[in-house]
CHARMM-style PDB file with segment names, atoms N, HN, CA, C and O in Angstrom:
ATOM      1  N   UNK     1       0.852  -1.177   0.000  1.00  0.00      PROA
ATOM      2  CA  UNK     1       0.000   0.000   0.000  1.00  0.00      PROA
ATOM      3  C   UNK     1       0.901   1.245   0.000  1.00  0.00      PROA
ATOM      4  O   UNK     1       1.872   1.316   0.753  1.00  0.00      PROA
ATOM      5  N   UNK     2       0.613   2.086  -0.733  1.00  0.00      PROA
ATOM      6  HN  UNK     2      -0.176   2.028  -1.345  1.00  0.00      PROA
ATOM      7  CA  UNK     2       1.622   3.103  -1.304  1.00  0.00      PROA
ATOM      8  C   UNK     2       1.029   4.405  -0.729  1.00  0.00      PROA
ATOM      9  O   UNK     2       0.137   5.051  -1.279  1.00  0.00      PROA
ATOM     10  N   UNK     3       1.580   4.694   0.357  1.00  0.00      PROA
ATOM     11  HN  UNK     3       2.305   4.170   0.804  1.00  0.00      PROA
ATOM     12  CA  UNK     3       1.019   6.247   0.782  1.00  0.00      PROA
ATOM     13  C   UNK     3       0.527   7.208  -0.095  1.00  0.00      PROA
ATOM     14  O   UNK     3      -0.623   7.646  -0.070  1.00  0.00      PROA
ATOM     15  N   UNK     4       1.628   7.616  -1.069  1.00  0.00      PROA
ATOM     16  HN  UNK     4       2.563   7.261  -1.089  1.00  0.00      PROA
ATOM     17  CA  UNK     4       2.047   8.566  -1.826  1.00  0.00      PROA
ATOM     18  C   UNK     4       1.075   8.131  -3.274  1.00  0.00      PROA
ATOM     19  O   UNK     4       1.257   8.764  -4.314  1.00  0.00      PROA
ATOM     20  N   UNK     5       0.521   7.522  -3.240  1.00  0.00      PROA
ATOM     21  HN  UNK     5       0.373   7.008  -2.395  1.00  0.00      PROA
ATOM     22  CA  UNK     5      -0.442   6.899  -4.403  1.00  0.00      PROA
ATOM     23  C   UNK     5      -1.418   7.630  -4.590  1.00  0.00      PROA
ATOM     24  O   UNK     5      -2.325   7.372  -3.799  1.00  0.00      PROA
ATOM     25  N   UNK     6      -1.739   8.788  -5.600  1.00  0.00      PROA
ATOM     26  HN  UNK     6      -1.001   8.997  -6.242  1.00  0.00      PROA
ATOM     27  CA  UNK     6      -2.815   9.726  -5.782  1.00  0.00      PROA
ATOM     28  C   UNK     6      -4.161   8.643  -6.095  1.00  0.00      PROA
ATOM     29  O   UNK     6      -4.284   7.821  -7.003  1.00  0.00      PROA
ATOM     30  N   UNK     7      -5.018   8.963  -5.070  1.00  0.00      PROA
ATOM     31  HN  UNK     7      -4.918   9.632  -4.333  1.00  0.00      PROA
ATOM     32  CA  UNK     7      -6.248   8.123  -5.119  1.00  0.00      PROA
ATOM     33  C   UNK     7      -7.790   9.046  -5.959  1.00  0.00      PROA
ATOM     34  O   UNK     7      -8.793   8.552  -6.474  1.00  0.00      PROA
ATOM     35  N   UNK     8      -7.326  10.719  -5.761  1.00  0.00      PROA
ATOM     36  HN  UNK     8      -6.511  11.120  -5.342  1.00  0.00      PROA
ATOM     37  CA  UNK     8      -8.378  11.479  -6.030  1.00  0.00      PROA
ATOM     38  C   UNK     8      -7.664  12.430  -6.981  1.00  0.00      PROA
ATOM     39  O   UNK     8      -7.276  13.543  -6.624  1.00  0.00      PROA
ATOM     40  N   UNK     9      -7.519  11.968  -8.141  1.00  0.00      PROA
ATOM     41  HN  UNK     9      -7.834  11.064  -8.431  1.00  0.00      PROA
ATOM     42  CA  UNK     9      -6.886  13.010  -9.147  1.00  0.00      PROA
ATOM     43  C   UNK     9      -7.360  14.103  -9.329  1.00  0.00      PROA
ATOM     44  O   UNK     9      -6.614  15.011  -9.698  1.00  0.00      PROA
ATOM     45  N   UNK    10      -8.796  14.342  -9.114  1.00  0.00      PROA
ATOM     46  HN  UNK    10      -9.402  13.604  -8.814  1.00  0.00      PROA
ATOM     47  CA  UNK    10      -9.357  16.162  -9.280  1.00  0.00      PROA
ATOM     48  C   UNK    10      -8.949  16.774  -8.216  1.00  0.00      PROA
ATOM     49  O   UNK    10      -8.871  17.996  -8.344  1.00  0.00      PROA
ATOM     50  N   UNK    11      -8.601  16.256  -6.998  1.00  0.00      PROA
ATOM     51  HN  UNK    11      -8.664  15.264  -6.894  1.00  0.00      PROA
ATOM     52  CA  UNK    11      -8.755  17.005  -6.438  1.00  0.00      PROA
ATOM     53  C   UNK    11      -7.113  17.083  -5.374  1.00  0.00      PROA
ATOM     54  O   UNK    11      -6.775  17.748  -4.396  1.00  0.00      PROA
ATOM     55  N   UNK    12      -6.358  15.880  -6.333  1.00  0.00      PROA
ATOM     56  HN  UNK    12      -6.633  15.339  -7.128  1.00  0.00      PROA
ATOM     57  CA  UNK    12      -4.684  15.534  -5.728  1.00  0.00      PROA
ATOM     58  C   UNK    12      -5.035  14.933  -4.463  1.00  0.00      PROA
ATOM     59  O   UNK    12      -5.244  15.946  -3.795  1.00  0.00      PROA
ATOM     60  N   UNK    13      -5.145  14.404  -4.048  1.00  0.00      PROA
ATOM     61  HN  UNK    13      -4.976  13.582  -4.591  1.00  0.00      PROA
ATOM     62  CA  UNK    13      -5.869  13.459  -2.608  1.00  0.00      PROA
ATOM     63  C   UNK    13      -5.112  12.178  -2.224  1.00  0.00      PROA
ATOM     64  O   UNK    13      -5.696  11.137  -2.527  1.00  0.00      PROA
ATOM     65  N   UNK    14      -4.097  12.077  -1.704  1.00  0.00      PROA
ATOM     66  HN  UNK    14      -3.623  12.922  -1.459  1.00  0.00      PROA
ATOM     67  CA  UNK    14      -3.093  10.437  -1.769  1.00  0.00      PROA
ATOM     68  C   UNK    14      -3.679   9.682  -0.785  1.00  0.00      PROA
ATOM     69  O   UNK    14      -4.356  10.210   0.097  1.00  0.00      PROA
ATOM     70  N   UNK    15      -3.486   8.499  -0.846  1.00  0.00      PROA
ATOM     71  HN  UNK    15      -2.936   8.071  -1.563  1.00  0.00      PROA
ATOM     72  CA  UNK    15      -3.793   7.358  -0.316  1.00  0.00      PROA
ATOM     73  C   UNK    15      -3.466   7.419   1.516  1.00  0.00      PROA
ATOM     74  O   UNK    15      -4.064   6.753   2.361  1.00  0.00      PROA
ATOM     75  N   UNK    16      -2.291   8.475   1.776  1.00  0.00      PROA
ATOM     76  HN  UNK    16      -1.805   9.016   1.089  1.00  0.00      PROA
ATOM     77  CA  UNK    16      -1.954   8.536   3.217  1.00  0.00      PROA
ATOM     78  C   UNK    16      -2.706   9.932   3.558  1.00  0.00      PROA
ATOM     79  O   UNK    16      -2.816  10.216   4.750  1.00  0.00      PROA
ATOM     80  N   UNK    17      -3.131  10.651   2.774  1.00  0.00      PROA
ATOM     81  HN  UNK    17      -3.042  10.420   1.805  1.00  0.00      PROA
ATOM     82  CA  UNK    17      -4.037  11.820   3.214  1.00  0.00      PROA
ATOM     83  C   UNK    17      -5.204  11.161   3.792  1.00  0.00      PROA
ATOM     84  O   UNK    17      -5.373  11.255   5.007  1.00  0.00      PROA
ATOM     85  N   UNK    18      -6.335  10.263   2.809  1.00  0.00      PROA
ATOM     86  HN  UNK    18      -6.198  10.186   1.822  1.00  0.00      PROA
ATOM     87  CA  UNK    18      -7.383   9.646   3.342  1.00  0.00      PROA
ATOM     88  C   UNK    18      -7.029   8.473   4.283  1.00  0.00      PROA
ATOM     89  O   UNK    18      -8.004   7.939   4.813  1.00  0.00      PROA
ATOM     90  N   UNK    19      -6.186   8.128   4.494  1.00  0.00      PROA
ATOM     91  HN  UNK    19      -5.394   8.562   4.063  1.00  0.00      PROA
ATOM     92  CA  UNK    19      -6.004   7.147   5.681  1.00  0.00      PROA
ATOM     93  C   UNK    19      -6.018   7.747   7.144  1.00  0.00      PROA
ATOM     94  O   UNK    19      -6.678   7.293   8.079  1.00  0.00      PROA
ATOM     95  N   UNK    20      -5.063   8.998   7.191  1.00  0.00      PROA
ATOM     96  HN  UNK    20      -4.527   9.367   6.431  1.00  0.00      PROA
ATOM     97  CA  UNK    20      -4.676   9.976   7.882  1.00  0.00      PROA
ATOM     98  C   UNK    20      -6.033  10.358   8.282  1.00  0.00      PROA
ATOM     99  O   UNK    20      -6.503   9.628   9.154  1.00  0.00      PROA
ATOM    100  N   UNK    21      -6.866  11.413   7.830  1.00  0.00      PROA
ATOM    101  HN  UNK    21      -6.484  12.007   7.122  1.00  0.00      PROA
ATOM    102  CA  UNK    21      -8.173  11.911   7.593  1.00  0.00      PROA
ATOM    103  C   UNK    21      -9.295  10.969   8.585  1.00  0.00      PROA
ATOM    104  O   UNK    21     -10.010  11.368   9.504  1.00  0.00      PROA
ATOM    105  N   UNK    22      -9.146   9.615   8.029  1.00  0.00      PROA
ATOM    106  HN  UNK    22      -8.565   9.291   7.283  1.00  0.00      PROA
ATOM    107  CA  UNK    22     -10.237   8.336   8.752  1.00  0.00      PROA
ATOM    108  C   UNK    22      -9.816   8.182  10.117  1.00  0.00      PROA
ATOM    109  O   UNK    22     -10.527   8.360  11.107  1.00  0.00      PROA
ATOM    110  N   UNK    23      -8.553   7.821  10.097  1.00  0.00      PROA
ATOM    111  HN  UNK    23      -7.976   7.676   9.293  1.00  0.00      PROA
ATOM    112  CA  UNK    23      -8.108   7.519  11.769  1.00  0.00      PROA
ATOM    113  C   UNK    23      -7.902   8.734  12.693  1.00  0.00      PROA
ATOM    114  O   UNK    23      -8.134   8.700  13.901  1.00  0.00      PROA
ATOM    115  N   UNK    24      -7.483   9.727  12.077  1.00  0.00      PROA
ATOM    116  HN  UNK    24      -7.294   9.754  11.095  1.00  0.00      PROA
ATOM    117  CA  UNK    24      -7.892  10.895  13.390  1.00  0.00      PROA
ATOM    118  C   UNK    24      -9.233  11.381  13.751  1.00  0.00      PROA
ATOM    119  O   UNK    24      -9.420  11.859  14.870  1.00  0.00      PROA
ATOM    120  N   UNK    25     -10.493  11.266  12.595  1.00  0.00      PROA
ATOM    121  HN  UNK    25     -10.340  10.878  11.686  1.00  0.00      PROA
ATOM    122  CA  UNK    25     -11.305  11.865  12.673  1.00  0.00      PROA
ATOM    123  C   UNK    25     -12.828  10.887  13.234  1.00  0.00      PROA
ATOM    124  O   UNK    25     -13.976  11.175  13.572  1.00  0.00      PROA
ATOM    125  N   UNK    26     -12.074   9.723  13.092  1.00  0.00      PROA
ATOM    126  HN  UNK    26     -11.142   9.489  12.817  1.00  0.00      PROA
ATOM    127  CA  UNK    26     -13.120   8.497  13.429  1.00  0.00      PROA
ATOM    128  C   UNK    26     -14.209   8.217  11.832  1.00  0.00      PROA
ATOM    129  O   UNK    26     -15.352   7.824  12.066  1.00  0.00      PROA
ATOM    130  N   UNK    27     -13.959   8.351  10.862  1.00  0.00      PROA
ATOM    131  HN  UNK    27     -13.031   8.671  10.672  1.00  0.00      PROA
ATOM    132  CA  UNK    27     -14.928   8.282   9.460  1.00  0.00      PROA
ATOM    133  C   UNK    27     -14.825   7.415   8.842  1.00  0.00      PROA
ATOM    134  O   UNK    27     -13.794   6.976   8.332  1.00  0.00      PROA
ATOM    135  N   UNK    28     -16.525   6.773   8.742  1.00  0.00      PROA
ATOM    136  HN  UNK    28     -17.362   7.129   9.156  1.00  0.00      PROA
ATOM    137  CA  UNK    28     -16.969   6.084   8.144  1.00  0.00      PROA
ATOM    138  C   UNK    28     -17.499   5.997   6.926  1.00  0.00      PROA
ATOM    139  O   UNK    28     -17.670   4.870   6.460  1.00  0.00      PROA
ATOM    140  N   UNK    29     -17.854   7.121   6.185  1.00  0.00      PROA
ATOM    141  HN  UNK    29     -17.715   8.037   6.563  1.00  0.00      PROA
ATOM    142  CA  UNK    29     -18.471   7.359   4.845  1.00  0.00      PROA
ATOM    143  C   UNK    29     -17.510   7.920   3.986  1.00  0.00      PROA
ATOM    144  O   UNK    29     -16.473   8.480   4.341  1.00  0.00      PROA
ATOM    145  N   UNK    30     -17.906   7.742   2.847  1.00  0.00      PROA
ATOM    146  HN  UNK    30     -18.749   7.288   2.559  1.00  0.00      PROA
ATOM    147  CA  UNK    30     -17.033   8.603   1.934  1.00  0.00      PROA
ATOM    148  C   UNK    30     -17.576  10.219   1.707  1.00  0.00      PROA
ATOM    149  O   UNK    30     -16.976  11.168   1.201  1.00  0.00      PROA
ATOM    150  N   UNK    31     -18.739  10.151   2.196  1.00  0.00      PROA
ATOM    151  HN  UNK    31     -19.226   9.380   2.607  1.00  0.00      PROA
ATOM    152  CA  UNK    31     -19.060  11.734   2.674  1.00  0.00      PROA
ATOM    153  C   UNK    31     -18.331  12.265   3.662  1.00  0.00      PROA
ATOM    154  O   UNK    31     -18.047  13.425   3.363  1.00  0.00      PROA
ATOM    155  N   UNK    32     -18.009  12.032   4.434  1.00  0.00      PROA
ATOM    156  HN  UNK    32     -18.240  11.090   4.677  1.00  0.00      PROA
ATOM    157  CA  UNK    32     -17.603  11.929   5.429  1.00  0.00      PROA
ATOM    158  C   UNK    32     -16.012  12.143   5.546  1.00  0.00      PROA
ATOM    159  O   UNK    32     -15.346  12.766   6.374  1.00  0.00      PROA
ATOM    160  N   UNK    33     -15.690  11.477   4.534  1.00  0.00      PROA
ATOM    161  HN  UNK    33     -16.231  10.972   3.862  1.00  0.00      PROA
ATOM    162  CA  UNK    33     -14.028  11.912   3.501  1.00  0.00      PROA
ATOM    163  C   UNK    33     -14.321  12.897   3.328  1.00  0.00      PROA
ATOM    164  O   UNK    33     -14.202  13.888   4.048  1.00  0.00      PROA
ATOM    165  N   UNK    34     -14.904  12.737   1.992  1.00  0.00      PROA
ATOM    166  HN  UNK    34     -15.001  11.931   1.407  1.00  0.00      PROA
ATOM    167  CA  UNK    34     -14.918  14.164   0.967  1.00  0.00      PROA
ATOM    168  C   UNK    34     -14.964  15.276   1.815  1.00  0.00      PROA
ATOM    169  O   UNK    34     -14.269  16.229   1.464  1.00  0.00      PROA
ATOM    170  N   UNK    35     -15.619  15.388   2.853  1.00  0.00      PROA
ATOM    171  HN  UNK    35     -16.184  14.614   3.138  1.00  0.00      PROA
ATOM    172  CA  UNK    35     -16.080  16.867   4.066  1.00  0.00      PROA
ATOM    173  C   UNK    35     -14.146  17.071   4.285  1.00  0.00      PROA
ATOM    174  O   UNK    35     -13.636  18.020   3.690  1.00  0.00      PROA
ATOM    175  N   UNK    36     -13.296  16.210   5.076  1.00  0.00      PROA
ATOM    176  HN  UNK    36     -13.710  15.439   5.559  1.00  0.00      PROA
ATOM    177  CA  UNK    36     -12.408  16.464   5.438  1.00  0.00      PROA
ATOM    178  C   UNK    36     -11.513  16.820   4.141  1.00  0.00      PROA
ATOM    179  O   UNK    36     -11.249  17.992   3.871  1.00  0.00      PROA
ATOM    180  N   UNK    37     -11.155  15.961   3.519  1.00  0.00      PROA
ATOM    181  HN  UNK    37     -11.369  15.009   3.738  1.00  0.00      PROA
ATOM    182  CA  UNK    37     -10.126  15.716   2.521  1.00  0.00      PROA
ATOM    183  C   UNK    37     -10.492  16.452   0.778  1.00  0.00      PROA
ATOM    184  O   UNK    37      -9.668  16.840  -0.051  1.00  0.00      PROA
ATOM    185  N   UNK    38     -12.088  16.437   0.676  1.00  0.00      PROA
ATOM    186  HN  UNK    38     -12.757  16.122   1.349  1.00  0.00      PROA
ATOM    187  CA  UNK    38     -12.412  16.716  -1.321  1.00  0.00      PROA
ATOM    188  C   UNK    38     -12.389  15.834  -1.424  1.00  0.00      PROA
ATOM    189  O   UNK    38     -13.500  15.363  -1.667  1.00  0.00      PROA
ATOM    190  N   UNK    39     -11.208  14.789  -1.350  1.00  0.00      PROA
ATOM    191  HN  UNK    39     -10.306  15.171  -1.153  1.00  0.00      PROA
ATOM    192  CA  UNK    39     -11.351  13.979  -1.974  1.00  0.00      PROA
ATOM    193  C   UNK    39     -12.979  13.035  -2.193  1.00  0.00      PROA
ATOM    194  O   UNK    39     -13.782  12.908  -1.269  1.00  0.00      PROA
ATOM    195  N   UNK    40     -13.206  12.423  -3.686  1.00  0.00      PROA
ATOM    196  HN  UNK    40     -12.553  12.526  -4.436  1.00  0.00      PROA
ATOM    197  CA  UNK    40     -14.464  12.411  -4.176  1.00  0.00      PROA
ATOM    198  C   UNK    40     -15.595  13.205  -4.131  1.00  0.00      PROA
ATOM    199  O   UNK    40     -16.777  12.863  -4.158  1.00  0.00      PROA
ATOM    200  N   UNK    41     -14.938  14.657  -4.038  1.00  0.00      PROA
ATOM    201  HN  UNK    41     -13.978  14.935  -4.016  1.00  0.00      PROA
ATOM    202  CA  UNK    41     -16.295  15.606  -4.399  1.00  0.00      PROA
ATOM    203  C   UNK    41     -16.043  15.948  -5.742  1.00  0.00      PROA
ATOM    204  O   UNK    41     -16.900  16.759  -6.095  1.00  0.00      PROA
ATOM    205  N   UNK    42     -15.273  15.701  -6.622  1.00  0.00      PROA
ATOM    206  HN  UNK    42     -14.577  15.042  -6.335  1.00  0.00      PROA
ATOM    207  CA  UNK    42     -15.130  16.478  -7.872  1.00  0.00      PROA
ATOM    208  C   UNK    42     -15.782  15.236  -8.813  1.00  0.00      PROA
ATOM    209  O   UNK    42     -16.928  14.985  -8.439  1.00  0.00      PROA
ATOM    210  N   UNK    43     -15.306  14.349 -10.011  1.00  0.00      PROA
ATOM    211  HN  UNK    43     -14.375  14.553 -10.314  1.00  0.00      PROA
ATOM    212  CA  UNK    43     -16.262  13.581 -10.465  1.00  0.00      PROA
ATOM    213  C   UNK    43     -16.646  12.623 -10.108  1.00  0.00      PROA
ATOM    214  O   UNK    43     -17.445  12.077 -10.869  1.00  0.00      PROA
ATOM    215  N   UNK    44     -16.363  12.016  -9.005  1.00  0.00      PROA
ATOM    216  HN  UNK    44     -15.714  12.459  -8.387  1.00  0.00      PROA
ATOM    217  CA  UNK    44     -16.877  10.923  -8.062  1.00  0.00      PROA
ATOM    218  C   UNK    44     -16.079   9.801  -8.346  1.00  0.00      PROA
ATOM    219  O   UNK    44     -16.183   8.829  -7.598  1.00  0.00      PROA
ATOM    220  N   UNK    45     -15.184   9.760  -9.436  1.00  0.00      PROA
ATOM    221  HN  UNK    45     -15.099  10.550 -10.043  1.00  0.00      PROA
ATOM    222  CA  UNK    45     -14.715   8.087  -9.907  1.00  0.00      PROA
ATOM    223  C   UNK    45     -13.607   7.659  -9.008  1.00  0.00      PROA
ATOM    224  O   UNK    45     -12.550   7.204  -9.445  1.00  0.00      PROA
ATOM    225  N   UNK    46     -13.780   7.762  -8.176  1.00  0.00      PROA
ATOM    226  HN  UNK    46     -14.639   8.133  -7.821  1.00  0.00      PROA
ATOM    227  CA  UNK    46     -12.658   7.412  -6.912  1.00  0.00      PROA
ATOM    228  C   UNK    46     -13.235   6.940  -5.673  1.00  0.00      PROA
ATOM    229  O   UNK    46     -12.647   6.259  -4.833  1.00  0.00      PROA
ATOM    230  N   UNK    47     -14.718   7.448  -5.605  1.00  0.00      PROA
ATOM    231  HN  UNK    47     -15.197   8.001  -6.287  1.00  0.00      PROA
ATOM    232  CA  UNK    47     -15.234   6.825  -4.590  1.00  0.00      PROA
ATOM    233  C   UNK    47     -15.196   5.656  -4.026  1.00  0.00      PROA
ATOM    234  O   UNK    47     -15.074   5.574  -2.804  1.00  0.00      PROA
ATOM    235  N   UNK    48     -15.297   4.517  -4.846  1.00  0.00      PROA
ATOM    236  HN  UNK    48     -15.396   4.584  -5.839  1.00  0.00      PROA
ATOM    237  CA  UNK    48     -15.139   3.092  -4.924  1.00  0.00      PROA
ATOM    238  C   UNK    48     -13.722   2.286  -4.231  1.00  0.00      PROA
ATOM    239  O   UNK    48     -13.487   1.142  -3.843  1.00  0.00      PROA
ATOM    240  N   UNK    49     -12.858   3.729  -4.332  1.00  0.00      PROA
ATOM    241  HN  UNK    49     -13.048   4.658  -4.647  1.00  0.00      PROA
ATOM    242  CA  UNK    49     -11.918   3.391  -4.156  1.00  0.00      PROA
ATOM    243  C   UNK    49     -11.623   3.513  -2.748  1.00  0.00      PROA
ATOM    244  O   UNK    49     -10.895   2.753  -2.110  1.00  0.00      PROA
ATOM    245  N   UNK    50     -12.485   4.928  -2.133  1.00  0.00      PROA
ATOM    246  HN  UNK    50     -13.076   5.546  -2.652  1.00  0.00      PROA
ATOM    247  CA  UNK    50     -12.388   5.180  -0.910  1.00  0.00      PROA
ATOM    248  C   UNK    50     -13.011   4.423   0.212  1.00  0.00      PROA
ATOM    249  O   UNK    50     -12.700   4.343   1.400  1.00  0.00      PROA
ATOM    250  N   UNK    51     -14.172   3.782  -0.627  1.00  0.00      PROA
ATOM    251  HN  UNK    51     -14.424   3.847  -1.592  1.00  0.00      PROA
ATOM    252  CA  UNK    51     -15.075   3.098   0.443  1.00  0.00      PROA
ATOM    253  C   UNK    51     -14.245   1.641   0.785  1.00  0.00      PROA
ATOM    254  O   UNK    51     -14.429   1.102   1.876  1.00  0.00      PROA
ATOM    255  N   UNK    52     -13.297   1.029  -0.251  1.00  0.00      PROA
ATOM    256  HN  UNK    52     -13.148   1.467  -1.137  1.00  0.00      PROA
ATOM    257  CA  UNK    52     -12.012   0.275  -0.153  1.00  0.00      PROA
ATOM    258  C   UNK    52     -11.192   0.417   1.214  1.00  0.00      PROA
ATOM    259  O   UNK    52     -11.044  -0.348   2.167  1.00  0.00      PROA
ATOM    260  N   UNK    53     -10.578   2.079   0.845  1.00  0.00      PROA
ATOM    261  HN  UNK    53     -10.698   2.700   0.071  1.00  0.00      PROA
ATOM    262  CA  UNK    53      -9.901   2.073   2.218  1.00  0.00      PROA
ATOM    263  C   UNK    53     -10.379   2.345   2.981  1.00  0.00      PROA
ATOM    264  O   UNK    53      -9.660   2.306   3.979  1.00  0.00      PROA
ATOM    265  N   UNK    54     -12.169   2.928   3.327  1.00  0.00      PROA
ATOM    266  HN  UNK    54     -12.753   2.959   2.516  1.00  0.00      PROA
ATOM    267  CA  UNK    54     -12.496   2.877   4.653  1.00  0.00      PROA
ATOM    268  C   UNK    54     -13.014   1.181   4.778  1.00  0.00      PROA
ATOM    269  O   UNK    54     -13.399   0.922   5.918  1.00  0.00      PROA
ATOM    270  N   UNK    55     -13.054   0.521   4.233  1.00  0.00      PROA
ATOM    271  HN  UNK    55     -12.742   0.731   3.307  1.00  0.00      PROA
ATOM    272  CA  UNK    55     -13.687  -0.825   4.628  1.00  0.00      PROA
ATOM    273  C   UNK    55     -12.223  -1.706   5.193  1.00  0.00      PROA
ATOM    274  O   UNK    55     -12.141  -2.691   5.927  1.00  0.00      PROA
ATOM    275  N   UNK    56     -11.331  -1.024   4.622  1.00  0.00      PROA
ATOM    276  HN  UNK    56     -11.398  -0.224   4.025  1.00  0.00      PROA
ATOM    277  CA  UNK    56      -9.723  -1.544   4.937  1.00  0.00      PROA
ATOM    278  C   UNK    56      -9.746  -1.452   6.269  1.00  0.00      PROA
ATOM    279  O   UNK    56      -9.790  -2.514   6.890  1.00  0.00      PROA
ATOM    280  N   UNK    57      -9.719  -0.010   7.124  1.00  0.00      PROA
ATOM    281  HN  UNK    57      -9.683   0.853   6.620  1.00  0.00      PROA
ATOM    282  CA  UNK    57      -9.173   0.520   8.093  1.00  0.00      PROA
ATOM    283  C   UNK    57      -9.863   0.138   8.810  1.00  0.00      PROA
ATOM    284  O   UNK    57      -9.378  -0.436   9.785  1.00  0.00      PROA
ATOM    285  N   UNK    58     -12.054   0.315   8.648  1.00  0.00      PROA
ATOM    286  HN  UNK    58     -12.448   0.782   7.856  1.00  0.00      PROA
ATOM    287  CA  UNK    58     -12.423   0.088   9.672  1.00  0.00      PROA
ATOM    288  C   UNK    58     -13.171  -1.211   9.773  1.00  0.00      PROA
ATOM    289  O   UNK    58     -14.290  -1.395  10.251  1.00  0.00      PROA
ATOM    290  N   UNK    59     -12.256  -2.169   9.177  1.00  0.00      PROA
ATOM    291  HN  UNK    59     -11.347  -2.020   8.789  1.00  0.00      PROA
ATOM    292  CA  UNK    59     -13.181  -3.106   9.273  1.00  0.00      PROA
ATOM    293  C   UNK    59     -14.674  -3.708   8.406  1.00  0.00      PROA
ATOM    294  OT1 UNK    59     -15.298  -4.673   8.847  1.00  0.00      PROA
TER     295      UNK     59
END
């Protein structure tokens, strides 16, 4: 798993930003991302990806 791995290209969003983001903030949704991070507010095609690493982190 590659920190540095841009997960949200509209909006530049890496893979250790939204990891970062979930575990300090306690988040479960990808709304819930997007509020902290953008990431998946711009065309959404990353979402899938996020609900990945929140299903990663929290189980």
């Amino acid at each position: 798993m590659d920190r540095n791995e841009t997960i949200c290209n509209c909006m530049g969003v890496t893979r250790g930003e939204i990891i970062d983001a979930i575990t300090a903030g306690g988040l479960t949704t990808v709304d819930e991302v997007g509020e902290a991070t953008s990431a998946g507010t711009g065309c959404g095609g990353c979402q899938e990806i996020i609900q990945e690493i929140l299903d990663e982190i929290n189980g």
